[in-house]
Backbone as JSON, one array per atom type, in Angstrom:
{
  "sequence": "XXXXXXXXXXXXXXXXXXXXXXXXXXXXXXXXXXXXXXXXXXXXXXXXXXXXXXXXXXXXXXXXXXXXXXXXXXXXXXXXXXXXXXXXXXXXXXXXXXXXXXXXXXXXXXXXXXXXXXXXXXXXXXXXXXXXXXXXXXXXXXXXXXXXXXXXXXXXXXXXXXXXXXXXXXXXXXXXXXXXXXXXXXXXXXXXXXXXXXX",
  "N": [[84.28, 46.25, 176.16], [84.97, 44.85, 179.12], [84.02, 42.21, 181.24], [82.17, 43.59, 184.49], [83.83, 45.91, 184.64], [82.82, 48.7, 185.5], [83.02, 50.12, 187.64], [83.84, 51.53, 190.67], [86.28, 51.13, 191.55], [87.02, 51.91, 188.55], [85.77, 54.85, 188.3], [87.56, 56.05, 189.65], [89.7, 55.78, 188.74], [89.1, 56.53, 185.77], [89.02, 59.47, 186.5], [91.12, 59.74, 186.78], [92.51, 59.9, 184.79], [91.5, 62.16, 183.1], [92.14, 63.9, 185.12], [94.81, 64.0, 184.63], [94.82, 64.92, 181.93], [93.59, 67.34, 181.5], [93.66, 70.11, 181.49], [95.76, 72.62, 179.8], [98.96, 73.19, 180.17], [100.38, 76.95, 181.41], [102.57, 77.64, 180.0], [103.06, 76.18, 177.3], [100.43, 77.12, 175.79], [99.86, 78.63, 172.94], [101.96, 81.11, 171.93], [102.01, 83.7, 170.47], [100.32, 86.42, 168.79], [97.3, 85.68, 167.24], [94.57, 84.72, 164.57], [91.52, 85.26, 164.56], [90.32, 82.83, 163.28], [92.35, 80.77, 163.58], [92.17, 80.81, 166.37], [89.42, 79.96, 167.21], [90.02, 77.17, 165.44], [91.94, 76.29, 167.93], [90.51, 76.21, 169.81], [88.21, 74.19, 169.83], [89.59, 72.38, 169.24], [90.87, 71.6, 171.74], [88.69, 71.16, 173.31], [86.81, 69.55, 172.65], [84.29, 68.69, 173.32], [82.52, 70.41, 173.2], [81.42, 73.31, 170.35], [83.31, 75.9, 169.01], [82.53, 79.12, 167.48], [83.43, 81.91, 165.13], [81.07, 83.55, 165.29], [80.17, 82.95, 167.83], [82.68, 83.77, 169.43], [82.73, 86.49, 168.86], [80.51, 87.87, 170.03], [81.17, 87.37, 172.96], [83.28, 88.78, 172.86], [81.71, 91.55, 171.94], [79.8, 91.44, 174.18], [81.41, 92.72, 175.73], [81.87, 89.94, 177.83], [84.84, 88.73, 177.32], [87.92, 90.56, 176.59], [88.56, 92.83, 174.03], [89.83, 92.24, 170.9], [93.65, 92.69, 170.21], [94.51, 96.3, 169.66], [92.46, 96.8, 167.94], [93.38, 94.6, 165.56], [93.44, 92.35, 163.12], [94.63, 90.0, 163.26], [94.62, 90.25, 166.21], [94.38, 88.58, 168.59], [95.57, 87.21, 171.65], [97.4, 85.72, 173.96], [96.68, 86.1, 176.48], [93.82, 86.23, 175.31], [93.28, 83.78, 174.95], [93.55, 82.63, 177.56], [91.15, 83.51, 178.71], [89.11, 83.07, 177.58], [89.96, 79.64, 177.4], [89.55, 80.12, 180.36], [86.83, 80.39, 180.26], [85.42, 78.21, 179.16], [85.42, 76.38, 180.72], [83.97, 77.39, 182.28], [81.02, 77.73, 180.75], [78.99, 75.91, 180.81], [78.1, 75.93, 183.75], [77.91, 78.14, 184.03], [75.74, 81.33, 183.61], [76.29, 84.1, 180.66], [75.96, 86.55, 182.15], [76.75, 85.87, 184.47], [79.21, 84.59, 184.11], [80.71, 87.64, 183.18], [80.41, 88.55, 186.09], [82.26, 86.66, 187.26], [84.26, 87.06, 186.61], [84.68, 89.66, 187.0], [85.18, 90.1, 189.48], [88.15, 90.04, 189.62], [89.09, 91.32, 187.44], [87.66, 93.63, 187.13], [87.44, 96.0, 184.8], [86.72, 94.61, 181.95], [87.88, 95.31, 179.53], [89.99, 97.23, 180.59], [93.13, 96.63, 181.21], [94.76, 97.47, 182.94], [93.72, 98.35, 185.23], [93.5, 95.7, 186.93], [93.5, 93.06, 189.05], [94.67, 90.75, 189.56], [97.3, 89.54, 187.06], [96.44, 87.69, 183.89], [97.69, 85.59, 183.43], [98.5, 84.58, 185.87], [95.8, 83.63, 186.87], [95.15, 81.77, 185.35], [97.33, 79.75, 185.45], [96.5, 79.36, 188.6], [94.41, 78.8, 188.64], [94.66, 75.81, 186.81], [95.93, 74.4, 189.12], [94.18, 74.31, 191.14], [92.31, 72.85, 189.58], [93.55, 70.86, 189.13], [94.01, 69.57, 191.88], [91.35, 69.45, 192.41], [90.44, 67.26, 191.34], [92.14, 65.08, 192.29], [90.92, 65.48, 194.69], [88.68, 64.05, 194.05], [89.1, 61.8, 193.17], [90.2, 60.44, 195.34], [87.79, 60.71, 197.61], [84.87, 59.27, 199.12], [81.8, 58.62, 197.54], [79.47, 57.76, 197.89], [78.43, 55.2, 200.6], [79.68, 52.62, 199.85], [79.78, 49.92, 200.19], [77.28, 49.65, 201.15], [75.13, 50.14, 199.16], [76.2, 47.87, 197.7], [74.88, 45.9, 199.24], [72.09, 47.05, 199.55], [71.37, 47.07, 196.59], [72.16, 44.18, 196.15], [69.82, 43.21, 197.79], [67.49, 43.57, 196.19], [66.68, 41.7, 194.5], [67.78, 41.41, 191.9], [68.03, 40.11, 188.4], [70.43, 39.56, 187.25], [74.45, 39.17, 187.32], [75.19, 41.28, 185.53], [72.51, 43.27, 185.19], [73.23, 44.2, 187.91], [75.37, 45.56, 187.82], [74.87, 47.48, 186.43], [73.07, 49.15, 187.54], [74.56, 49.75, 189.77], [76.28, 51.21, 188.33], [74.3, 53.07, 187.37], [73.61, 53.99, 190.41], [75.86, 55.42, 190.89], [76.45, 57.22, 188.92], [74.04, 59.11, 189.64], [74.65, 59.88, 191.7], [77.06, 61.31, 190.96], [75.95, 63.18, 189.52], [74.68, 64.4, 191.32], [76.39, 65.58, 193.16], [77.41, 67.32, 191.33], [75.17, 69.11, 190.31], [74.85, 70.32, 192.74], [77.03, 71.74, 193.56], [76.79, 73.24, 190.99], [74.5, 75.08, 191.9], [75.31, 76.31, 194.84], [77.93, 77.81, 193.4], [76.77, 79.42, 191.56], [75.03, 80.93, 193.55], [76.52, 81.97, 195.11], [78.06, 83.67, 193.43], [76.1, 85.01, 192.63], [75.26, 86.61, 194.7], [77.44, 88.01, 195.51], [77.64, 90.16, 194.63], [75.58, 91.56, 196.46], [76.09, 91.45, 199.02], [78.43, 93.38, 199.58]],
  "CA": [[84.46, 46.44, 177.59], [85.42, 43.92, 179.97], [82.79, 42.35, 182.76], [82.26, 44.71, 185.82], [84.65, 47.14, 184.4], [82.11, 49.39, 185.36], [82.73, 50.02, 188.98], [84.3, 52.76, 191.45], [87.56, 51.54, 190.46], [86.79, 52.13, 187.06], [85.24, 55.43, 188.08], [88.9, 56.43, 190.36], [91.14, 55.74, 187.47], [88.74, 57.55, 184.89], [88.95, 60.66, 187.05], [92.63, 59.97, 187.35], [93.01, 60.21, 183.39], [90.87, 62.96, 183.2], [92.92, 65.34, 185.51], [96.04, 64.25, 183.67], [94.97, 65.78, 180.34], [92.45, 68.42, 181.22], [94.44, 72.07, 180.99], [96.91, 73.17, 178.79], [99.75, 74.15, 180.83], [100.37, 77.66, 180.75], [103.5, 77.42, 178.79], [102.33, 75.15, 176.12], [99.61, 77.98, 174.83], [100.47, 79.48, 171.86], [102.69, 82.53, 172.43], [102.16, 84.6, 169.14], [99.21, 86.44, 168.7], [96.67, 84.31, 166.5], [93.44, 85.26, 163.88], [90.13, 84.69, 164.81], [89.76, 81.86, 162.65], [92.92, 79.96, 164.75], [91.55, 80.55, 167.47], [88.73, 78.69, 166.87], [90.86, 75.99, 165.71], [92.48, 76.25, 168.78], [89.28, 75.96, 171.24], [87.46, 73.2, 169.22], [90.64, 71.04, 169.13], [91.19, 71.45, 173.21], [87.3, 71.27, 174.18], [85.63, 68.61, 171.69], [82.42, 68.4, 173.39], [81.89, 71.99, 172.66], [81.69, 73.91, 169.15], [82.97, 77.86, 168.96], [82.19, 79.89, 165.96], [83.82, 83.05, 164.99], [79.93, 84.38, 166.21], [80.33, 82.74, 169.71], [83.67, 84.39, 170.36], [83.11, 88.01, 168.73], [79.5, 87.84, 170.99], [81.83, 87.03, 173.6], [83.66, 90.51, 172.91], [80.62, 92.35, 171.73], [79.22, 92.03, 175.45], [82.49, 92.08, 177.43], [82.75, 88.76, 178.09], [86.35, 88.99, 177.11], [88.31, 91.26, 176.09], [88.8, 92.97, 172.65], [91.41, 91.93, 170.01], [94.21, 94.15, 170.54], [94.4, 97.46, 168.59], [91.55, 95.92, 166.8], [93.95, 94.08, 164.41], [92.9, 90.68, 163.12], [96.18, 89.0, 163.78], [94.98, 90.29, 167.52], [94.48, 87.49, 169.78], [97.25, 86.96, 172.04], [98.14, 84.55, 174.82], [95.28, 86.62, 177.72], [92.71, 85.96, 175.12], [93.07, 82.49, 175.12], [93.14, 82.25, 178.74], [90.1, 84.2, 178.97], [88.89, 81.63, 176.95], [89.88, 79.0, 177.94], [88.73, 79.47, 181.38], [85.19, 80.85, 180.41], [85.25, 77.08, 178.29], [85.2, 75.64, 182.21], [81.99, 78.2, 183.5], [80.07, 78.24, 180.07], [78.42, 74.55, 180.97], [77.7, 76.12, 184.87], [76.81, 79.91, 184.31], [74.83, 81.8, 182.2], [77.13, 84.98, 180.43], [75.8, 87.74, 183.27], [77.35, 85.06, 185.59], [80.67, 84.28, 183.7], [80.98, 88.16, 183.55], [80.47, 88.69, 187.33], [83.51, 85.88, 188.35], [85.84, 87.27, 185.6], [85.12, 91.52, 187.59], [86.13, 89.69, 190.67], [89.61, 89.79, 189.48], [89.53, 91.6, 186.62], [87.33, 94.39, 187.31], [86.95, 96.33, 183.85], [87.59, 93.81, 181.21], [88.85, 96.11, 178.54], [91.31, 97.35, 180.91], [94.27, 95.77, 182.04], [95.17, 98.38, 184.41], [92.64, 97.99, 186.83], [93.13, 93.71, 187.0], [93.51, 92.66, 190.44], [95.63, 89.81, 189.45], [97.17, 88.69, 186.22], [95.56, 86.56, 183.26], [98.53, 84.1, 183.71], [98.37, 84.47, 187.37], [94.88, 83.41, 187.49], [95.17, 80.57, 184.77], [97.91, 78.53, 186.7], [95.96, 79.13, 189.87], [92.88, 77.47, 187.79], [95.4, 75.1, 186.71], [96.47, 73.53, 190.53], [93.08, 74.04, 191.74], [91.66, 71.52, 189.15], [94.51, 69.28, 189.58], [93.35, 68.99, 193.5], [90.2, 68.99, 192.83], [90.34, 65.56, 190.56], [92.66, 64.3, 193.32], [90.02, 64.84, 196.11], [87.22, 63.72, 193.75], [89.25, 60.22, 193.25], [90.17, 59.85, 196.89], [86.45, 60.6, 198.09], [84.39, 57.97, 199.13], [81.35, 59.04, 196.73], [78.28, 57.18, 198.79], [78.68, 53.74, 201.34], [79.97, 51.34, 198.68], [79.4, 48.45, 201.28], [75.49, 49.19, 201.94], [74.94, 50.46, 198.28], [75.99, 46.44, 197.16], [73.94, 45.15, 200.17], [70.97, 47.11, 199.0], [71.61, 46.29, 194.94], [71.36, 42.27, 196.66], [68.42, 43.21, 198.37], [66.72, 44.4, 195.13], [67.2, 40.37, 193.4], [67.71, 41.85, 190.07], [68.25, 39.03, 187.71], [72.08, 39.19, 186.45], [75.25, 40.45, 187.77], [74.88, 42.48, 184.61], [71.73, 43.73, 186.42], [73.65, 44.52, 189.45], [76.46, 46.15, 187.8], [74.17, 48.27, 185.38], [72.56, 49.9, 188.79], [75.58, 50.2, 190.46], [76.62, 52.12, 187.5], [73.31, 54.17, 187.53], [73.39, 54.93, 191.03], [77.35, 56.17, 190.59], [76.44, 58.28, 187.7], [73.25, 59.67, 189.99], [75.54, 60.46, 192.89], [78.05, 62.25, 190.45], [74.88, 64.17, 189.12], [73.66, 64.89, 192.73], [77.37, 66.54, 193.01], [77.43, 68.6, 190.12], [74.08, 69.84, 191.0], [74.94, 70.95, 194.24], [78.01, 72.48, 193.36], [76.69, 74.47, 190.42], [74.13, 75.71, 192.64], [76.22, 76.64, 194.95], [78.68, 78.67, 192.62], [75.48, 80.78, 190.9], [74.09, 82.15, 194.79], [78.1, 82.82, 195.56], [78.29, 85.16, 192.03], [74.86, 86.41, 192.16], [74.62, 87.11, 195.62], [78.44, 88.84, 196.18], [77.86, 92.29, 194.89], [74.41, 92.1, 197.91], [77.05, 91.26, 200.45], [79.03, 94.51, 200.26]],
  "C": [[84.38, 45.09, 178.3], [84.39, 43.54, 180.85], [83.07, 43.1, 183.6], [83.6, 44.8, 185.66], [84.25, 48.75, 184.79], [81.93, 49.58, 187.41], [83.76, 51.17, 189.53], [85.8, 52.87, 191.24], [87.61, 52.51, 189.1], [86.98, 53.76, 187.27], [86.55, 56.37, 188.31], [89.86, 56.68, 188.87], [90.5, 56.31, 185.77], [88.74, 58.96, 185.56], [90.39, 60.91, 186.87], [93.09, 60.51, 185.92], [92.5, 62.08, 183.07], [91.49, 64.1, 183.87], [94.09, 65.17, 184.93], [96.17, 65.1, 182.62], [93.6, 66.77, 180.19], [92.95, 69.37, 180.47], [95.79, 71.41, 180.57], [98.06, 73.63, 179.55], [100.52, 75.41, 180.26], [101.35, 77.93, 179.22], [103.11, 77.34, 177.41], [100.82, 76.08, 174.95], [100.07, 79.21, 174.17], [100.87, 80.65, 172.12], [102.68, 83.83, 171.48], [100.65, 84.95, 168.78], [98.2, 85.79, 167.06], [95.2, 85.39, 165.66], [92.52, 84.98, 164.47], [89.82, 82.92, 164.59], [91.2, 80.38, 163.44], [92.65, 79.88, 166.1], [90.38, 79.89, 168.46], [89.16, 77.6, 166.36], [91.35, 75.21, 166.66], [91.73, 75.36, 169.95], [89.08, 74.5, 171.03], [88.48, 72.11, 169.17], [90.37, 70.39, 171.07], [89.57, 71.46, 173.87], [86.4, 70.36, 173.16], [84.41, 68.61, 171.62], [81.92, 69.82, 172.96], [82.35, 72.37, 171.18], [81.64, 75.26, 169.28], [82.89, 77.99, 167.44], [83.1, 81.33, 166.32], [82.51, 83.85, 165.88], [79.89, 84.32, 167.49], [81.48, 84.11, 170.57], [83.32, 85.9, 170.07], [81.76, 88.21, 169.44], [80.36, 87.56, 172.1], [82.5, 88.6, 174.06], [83.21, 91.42, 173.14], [80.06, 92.84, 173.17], [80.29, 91.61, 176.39], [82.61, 91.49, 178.53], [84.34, 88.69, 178.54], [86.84, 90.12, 176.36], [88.72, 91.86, 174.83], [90.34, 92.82, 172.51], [92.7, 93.19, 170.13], [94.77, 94.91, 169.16], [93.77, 96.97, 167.29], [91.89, 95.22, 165.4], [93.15, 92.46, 164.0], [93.61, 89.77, 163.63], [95.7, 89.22, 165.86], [94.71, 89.71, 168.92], [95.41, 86.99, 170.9], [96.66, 85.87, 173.25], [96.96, 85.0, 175.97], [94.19, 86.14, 176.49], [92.21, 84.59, 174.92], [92.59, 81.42, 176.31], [91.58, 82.46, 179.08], [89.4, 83.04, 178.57], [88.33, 80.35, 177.28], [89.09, 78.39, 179.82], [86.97, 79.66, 181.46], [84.79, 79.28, 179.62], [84.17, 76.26, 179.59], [83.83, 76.31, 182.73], [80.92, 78.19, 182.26], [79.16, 76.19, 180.75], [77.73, 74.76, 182.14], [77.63, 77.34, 184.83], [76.38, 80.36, 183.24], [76.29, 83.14, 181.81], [77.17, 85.96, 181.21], [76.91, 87.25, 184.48], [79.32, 85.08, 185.2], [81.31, 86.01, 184.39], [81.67, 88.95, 184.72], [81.71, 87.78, 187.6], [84.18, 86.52, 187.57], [86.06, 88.87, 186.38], [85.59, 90.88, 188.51], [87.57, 90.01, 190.77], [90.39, 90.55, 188.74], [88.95, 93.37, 186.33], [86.86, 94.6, 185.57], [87.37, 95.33, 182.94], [88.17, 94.44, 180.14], [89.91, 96.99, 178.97], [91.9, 97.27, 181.86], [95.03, 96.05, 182.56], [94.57, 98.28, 185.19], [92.47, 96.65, 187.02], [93.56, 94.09, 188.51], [94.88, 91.39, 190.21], [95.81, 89.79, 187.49], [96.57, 87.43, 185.44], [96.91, 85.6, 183.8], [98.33, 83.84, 184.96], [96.86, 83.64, 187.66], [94.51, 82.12, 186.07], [96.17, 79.83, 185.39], [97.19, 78.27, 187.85], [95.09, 77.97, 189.57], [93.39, 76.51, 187.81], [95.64, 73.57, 188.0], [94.9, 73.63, 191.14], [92.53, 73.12, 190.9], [91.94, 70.47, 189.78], [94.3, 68.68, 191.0], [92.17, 68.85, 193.62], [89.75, 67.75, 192.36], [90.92, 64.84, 191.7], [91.93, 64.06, 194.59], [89.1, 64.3, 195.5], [87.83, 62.02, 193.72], [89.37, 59.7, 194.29], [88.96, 59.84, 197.99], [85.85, 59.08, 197.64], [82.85, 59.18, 198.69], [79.71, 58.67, 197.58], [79.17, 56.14, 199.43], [79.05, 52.74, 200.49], [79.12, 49.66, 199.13], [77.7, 48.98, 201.28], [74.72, 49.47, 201.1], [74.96, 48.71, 197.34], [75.1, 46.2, 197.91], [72.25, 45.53, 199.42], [70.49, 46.68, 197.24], [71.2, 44.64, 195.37], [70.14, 42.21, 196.96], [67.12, 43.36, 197.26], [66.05, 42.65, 194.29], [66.97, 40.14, 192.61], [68.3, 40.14, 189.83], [69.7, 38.24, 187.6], [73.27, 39.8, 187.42], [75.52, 41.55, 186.7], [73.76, 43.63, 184.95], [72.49, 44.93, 187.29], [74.27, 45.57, 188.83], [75.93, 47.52, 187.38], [73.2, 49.6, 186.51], [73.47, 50.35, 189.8], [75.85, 51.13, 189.62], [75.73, 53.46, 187.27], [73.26, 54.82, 189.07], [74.91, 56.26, 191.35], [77.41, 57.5, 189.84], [75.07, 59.31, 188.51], [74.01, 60.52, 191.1], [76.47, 62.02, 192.23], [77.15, 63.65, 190.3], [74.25, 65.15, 190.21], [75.07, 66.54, 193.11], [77.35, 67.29, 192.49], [76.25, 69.26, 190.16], [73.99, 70.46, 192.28], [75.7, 71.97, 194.1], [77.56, 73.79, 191.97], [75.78, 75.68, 191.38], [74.75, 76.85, 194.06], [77.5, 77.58, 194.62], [77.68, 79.54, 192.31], [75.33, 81.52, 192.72], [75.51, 82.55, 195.32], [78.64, 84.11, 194.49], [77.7, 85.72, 192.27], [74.53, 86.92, 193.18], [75.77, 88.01, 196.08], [78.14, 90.58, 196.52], [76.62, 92.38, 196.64], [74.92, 92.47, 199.24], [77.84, 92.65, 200.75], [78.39, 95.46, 200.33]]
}
């Protein structure tokens, strides 16, 4: 790594990569229904930091999570159970499974059947889709804290190095992000767990 490479630029144009190659567009996911054991192939390729197991996903089923394989074949994975999937990949890191459940009835009501949905699985994986993609675009065009009074105070501090400097700039960047993502999960949990109270 380069000297102070490690700065809000840096942080802009890693966000920028980052919404380039998040989701799968819908297209692009496999169209033919798939085994168990590809399907875990599948996940674990497109989600690295995470590991599924055959036990994750059929616990997944078991407490309708997602929906069962269809006409309980093995071959029966299809193109909705991927989505399902895929987008429970995005809430397992920010809800617990009671939680996932609750956003997926929102939409989907019974999950074993796909007569009573409110919207389509594709319908509500593209949506996912463009709502990321804007939400990386406002997270790079946000101003994140005061940049200007965030150096001033880093000077004020008269750490040793600009390695120092940079290494605290970088910690309070990564504290800010943290302060975000803590707000926002919070945030999401008392909007799930508090809907059904509301009606």
């Amino acid at each position: 790594m380069k000297e102070n490479q490690f700065n809000m630029e840096y942080v802009k144009q890693t966000a920028e990569e980052i919404s380039e190659n998040t989701i799968v567009p819908y297209e692009d996911l496999p169209r033919y229904d798939l085994f168990l054991s590809q399907v875990i192939d599948y996940l674990n390729d497109k989600f690295s930091e995470e590991k599924y197991t055959n036990n994750i996903v059929q616990n997944y089923v078991k407490n309708e999570v997602i929906s069962k394989p269809e006409n309980g074949k093995k071959r029966g994975y299809t193109k909705d159970h991927l989505v399902q999937l895929v987008l429970l990949s995005y809430m397992r890191p920010l809800l617990s499974t009671d939680e996932i459940k609750k956003v997926f009835k929102l939409a989907f009501n019974e999950i074993n059947n796909g007569e009573d949905d409110i919207i389509s699985w594709e319908e509500a994986y593209k949506i996912f889709s463009d709502i990321q993609k804007d939400s990386f675009q406002k997270l790079i065009t946000k101003e994140f804290f005061d940049e200007k009074k965030l150096k001033d105070t880093i000077k004020g501090m008269k750490l040793k190095s600009e390695k120092e400097e940079e290494r605290i700039m970088l910690f309070f960047i990564v504290m800010s992000l943290i302060c975000q993502a803590s707000g926002i999960k919070k945030l999401v949990q008392n909007i799930v767990n508090n809907y059904d109270k509301k009606i």
